[in-house]
C-alpha positions as CSV (number, residue, x, y, z in Angstrom):
1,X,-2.5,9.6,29.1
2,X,-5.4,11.3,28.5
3,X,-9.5,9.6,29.3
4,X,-10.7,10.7,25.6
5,X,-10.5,8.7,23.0
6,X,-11.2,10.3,19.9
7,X,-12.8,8.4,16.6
8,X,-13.2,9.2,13.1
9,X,-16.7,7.4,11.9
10,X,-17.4,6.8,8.4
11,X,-21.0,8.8,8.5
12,X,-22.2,7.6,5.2
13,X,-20.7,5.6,2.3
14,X,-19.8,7.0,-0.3
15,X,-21.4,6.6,-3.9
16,X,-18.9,8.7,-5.8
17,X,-15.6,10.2,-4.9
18,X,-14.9,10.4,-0.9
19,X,-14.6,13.3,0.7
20,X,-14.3,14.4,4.0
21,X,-17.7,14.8,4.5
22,X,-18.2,11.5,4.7
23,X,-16.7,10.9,7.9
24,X,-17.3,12.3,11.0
25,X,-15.1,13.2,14.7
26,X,-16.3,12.4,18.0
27,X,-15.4,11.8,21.2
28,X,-16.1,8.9,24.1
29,X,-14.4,7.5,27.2
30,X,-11.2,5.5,27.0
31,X,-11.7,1.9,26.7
32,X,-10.6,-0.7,29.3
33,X,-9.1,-3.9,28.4
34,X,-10.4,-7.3,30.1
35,X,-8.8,-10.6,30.5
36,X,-6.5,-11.7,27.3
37,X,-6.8,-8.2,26.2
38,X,-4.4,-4.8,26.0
39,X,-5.3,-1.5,25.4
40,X,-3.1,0.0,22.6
41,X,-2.3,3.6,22.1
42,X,-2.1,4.6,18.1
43,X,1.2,6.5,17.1
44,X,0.8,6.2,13.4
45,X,-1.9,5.9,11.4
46,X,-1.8,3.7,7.6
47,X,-3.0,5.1,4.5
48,X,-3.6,3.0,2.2
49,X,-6.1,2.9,-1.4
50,X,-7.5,-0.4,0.3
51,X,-9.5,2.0,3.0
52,X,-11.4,2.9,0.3
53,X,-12.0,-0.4,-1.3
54,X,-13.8,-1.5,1.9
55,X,-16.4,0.9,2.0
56,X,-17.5,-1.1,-1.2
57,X,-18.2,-4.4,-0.1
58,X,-16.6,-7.6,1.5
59,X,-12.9,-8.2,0.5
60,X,-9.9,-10.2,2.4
61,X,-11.6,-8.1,5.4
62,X,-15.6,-7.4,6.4
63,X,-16.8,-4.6,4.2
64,X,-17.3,-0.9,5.9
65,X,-20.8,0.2,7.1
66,X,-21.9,3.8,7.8
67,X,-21.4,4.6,11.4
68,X,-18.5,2.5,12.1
69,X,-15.3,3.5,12.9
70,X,-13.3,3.9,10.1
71,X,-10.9,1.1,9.4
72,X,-7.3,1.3,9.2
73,X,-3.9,-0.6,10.3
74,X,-1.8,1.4,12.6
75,X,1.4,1.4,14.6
76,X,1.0,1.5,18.3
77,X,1.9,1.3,21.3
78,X,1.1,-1.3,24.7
79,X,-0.2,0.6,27.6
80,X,-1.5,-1.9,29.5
81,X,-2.4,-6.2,28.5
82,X,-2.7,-9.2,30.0
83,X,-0.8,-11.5,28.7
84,X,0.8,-12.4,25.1
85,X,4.2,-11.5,26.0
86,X,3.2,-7.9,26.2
87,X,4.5,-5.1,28.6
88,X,3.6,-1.2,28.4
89,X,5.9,0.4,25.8
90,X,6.2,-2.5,23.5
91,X,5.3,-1.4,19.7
92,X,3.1,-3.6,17.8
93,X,1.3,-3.7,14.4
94,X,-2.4,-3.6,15.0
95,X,-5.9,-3.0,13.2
96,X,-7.2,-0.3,15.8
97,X,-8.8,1.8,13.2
98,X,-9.0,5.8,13.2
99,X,-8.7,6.0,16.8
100,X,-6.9,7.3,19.8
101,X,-7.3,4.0,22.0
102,X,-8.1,0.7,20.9
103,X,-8.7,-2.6,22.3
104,X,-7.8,-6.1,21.0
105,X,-6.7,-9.7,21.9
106,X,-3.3,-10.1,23.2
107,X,-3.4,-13.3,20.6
108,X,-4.0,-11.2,17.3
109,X,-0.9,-9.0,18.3
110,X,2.8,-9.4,18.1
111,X,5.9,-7.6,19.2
112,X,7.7,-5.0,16.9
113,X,11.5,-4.3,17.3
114,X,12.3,-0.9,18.3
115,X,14.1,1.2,16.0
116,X,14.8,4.7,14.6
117,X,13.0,6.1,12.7
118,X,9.7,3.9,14.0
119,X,7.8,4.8,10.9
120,X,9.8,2.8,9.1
121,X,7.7,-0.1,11.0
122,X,4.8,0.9,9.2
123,X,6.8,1.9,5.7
124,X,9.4,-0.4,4.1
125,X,9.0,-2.7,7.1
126,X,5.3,-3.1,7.2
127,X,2.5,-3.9,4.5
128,X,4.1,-1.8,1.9
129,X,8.0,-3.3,2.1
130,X,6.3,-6.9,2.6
131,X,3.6,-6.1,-0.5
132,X,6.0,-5.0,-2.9
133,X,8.7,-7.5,-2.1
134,X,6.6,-10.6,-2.4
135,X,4.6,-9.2,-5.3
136,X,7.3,-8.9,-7.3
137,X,9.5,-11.4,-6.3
138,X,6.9,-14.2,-5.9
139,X,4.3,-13.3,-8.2
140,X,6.7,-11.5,-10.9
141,X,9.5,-13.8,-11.0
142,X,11.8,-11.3,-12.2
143,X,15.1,-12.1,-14.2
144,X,17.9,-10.2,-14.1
145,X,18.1,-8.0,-17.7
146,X,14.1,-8.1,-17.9
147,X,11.9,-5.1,-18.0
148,X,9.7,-3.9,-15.6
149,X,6.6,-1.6,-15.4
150,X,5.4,-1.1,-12.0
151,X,2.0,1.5,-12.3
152,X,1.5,3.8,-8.8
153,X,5.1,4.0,-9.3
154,X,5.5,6.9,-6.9
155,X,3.4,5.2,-4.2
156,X,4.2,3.5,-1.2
157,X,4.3,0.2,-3.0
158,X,5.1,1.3,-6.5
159,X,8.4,3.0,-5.0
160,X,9.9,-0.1,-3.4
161,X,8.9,-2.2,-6.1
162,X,10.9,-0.4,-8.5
163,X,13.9,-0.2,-6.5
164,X,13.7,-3.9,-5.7
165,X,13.7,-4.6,-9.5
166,X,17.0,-2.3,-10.2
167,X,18.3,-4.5,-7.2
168,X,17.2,-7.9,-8.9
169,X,19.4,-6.4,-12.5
170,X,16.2,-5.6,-14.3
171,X,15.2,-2.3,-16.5
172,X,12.7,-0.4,-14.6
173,X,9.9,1.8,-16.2
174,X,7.6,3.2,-13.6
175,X,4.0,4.6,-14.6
176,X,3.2,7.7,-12.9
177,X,1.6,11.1,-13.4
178,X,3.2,14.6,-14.0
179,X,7.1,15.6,-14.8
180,X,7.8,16.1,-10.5
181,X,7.1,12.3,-9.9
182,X,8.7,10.9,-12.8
183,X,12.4,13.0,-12.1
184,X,11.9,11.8,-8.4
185,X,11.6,8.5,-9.9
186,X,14.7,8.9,-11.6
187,X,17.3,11.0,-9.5
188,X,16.5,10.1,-6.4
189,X,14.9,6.0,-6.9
190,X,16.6,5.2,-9.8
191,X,14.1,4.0,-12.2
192,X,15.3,4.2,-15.9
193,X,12.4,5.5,-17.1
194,X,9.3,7.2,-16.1
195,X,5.6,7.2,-18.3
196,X,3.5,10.1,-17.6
197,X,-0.1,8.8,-17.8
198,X,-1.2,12.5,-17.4
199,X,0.5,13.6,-20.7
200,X,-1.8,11.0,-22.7
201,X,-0.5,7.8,-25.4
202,X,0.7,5.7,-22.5
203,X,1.3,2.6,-25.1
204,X,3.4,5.3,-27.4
205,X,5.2,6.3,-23.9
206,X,5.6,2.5,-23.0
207,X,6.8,1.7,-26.3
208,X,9.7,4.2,-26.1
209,X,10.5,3.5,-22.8
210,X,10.3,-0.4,-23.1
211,X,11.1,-1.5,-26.8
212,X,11.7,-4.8,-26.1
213,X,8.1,-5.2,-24.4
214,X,7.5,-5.9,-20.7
215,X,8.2,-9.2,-19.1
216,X,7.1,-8.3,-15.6
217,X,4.1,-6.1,-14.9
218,X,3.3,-4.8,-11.0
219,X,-0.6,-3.2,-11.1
220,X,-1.7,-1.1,-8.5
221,X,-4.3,0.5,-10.5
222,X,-6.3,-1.7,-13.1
223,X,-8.1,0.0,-15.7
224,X,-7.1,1.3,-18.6
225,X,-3.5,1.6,-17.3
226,X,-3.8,-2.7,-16.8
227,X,-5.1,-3.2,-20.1
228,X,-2.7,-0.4,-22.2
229,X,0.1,-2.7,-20.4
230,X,-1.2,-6.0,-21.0
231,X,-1.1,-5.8,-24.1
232,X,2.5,-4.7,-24.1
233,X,3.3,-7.9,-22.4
234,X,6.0,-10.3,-24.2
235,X,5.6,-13.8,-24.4
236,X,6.1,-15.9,-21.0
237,X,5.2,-12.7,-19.4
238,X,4.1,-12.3,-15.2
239,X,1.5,-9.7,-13.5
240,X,1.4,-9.4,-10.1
241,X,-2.5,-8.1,-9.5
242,X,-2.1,-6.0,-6.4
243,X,-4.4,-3.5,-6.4
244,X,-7.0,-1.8,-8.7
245,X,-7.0,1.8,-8.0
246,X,-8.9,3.0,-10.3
247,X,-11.9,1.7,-9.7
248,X,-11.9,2.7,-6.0
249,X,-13.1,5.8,-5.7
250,X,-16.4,6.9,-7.8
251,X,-17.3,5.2,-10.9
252,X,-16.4,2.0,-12.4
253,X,-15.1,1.6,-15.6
254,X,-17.4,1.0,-18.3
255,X,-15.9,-2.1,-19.5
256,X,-12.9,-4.8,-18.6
257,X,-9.9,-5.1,-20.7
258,X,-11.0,-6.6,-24.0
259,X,-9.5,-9.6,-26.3
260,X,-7.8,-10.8,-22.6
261,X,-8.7,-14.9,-23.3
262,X,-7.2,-15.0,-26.4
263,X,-3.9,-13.1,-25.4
264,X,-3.1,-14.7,-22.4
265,X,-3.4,-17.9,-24.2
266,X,-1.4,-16.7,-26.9
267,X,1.3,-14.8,-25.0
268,X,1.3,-17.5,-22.5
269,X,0.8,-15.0,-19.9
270,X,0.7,-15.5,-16.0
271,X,-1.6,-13.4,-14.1
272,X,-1.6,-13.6,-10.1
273,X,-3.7,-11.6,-7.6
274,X,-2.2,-11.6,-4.0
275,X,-2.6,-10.3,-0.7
276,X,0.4,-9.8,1.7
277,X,-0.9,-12.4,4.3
278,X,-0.5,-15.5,1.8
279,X,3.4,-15.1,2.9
280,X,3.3,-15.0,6.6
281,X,5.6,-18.0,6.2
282,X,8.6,-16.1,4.6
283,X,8.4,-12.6,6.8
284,X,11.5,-13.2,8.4
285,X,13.7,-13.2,5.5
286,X,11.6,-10.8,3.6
287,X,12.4,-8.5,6.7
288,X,16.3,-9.4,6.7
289,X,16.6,-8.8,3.2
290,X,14.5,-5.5,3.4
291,X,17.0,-4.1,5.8
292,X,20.2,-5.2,4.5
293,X,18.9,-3.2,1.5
294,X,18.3,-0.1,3.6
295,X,21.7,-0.3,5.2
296,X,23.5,-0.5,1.8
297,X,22.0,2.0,0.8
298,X,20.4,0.2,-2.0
299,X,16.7,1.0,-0.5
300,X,15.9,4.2,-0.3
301,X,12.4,5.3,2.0
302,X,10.6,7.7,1.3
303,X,7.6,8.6,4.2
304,X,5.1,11.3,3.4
305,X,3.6,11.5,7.6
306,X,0.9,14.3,8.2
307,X,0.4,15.5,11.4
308,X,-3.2,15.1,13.7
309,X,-5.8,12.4,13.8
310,X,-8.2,14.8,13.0
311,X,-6.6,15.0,9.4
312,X,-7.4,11.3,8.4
313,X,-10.0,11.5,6.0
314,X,-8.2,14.9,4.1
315,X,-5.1,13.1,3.9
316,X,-6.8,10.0,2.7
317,X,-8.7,12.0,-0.6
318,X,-5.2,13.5,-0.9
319,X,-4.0,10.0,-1.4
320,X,-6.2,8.8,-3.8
321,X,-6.0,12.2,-5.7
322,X,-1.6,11.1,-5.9
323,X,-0.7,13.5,-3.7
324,X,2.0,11.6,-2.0
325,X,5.1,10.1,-2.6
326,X,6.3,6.9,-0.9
327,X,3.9,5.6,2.1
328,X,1.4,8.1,3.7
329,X,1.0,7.7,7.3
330,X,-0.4,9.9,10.0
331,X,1.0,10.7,13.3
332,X,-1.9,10.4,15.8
333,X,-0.1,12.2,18.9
C-alpha cells in the first residue's frame, strides 16, 4: 500500500467544452481515518455525464468549485475503519472522488457482495442498472406491445434501458449516433430499431421506425432530441427525465421545446424527472431482478473500463464526445 495519494483537481471551471486542461494531477500524503471513519482504497472510478453537470451549479449534490477535487462515485475497497460493520477487504460504493485514498464515515457506507466480474458493481449493479430500471419501470410505466425510444441508447443507461424494455414485451427504438452503435444496438442488445441522430431528420427516422407513435420516452439528453420526441408522443404517453446531456457541456440551447403546455395537456402526457436515490426503498428487488436477468442471459453488460487514474479527465471528454458504449469506468490500480 503505497503513502501517495494521488488527486485529480478541477483547476478551473469550465465555460465551454471541458477538456483536460481543466483539471490538474497532484500528489499529497495518505490520509488517516479517525474515530467512526475508514480509509477506502479506489478500484474503479464512475464516469458519468453528471460529473459534468456539477461544475455548473448546485444539483441533488453541492456544485463543483475550481480547486477541488474532482467529484465522482467509485468502487473501493476497506483498508482500515472503525466501525460500521466494516473489515479491510470489504467492497463498498462510495463518493471518494478522483483519488487514490479517501476518507469517509463508516455511517455513509455500506457493504457490497463480492462477485466476478466486480465491475459489474459499479455497471448493471450500480447507478446505471438501478437508473435505468426504476426510470423506466417506475417513471415509464411500460406495457407490454408499446413502443419505446430510449435516447443515449448506446450508453451506460440507454443500453440497459432498452434491453429492460424488450424484457417487459415492448418495441424498442433506441436514438444513437453513427451506423457502429446502431448495429451494436441491434445484434448484439436487441433493440428493433436504431435512429441515427448524426444522419439528420430524426422525426422522419422516428417516424419509420415507430409508426404507431411512442408511448414511453427515456431522455438522457434533452434538447432538440427531447423536443423532436415529444412531439411524437401518443396520447396517455410517459417520459422519464433522466438526464439532459446536451446542455452539459458548452453552450446552452437557444430556446426550450416550444408549444409544450398545450401538448401535454392535449396528449395527456406524463413527464417525470428522477434521481436514482428516490428508490432506496426498492433496491433489493431491483437488484434480484437485475441479476436473474444477467443469469438468463436476457441482460447483456457491456463495460467500456480504461486503465490509470491519470486518464480521468481524457476519458471523461471521450464520454461526453459518445465515445463509449455501455458504462465507462476507470480502473484506478
Amino acid at each position: 500500500m503505497s503513502d501517495v495519494n494521488r488527486q485529480i483537481l478541477l483547476a478551473e471551471l469550465p465555460q465551454g467544452h471541458l477538456s483536460p486542461d481543466h483539471f490538474r494531477l497532484t500528489e499529497g500524503a495518505r490520509p488517516t481515518p479517525g474515530p467512526g471513519e475508514a480509509l477506502l482504497r479506489t478500484r474503479y472510478i464512475s464516469l458519468d455525464a453528471a460529473n459534468r453537470a456539477w461544475m455548473q451549479g448546485a444539483t441533488y449534490r453541492s456544485a463543483l468549485k475550481a480547486g477541488d477535487v474532482m467529484a465522482g462515485g467509485a468502487l473501493a475497497e476497506v483498508v482500515e475503519a472503525d466501525g460500521g460493520g466494516l473489515e479491510p477487504g470489504d467492497l463498498v460504493s462510495a463518493d471518494t472522488g478522483w483519488q487514490d485514498y479517501a476518507v469517509l464515515p463508516t455511517k455513509r457506507l455500506a457493504k457490497l457482495p463480492k462477485l466476478e466480474p466486480m465491475t459489474h458493481l459499479l455497471s448493471v449493479y450500480g447507478v446505471a442498472g438501478l437508473t435505468a430500471y426504476f426510470g423506466l419501470l417506475e417513471c415509464g410505466k411500460p406495457k407490454a406491445g408499446e413502443t419505446v425510444v430510449v435516447s443515449a441508447a448506446a450508453g451506460s443507461v440507454g443500453s440497459i434501458v432498452g434491453q429492460i424494455a424488450k424484457i417487459q414485451g415492448c418495441r424498442v427504438v433506441g436514438i444513437a449516433g453513427g451506423e457502429a452503435k446502431g448495429r451494436w444496438l441491434i445484434d448484439e442488445l436487441g433493440f428493433d430499431a436504431v435512429a441515427d441522430y448524426k444522419a439528420g431528420n430524426l422525426r422522419a427516422q422516428l417516424k419509420e421506425h415507430a409508426p404507431g407513435g411512442i408511448d414511453v420516452y427515456f431522455d438522457n439528453v434533452g434538447g432538440d432530441i427531447f423536443e423532436t420526441c415529444l412531439f411524437s408522443m401518443n396520447n396517455f404517453g410517459r417520459i422519464a427525465c433522466c438526464g439532459a446531456l446536451s446542455s452539459y457541456d458548452g453552450a446552452p440551447p437557444a430556446h426550450g421545446p416550444r408549444g409544450v403546455p398545450g401538448l401535454i395537456v392535449t396528449r395527456r402526457l406524463t413527464l417525470r424527472g428522477f434521481v436514482v436515490m428516490d428508490f432506496d426503498d426498492q433496491r433489493e428487488k431491483a437488484l434480484a431482478d437485475l441479476q436473474r436477468w444477467v443469469a438468463e442471459g436476457k441482460l447483456k453488460v457491456q463495460e467500456d473500463v480504461i486503465d490509470g487514474l491519470e486518464n480521468l479527465p481524457a476519458a471523461l471528454v471521450g464520454l461526453l464526445a459518445g465515445e463509449n458504449r455501455g458504462k465507462r469506468m476507470v480502473k484506478v490500480r
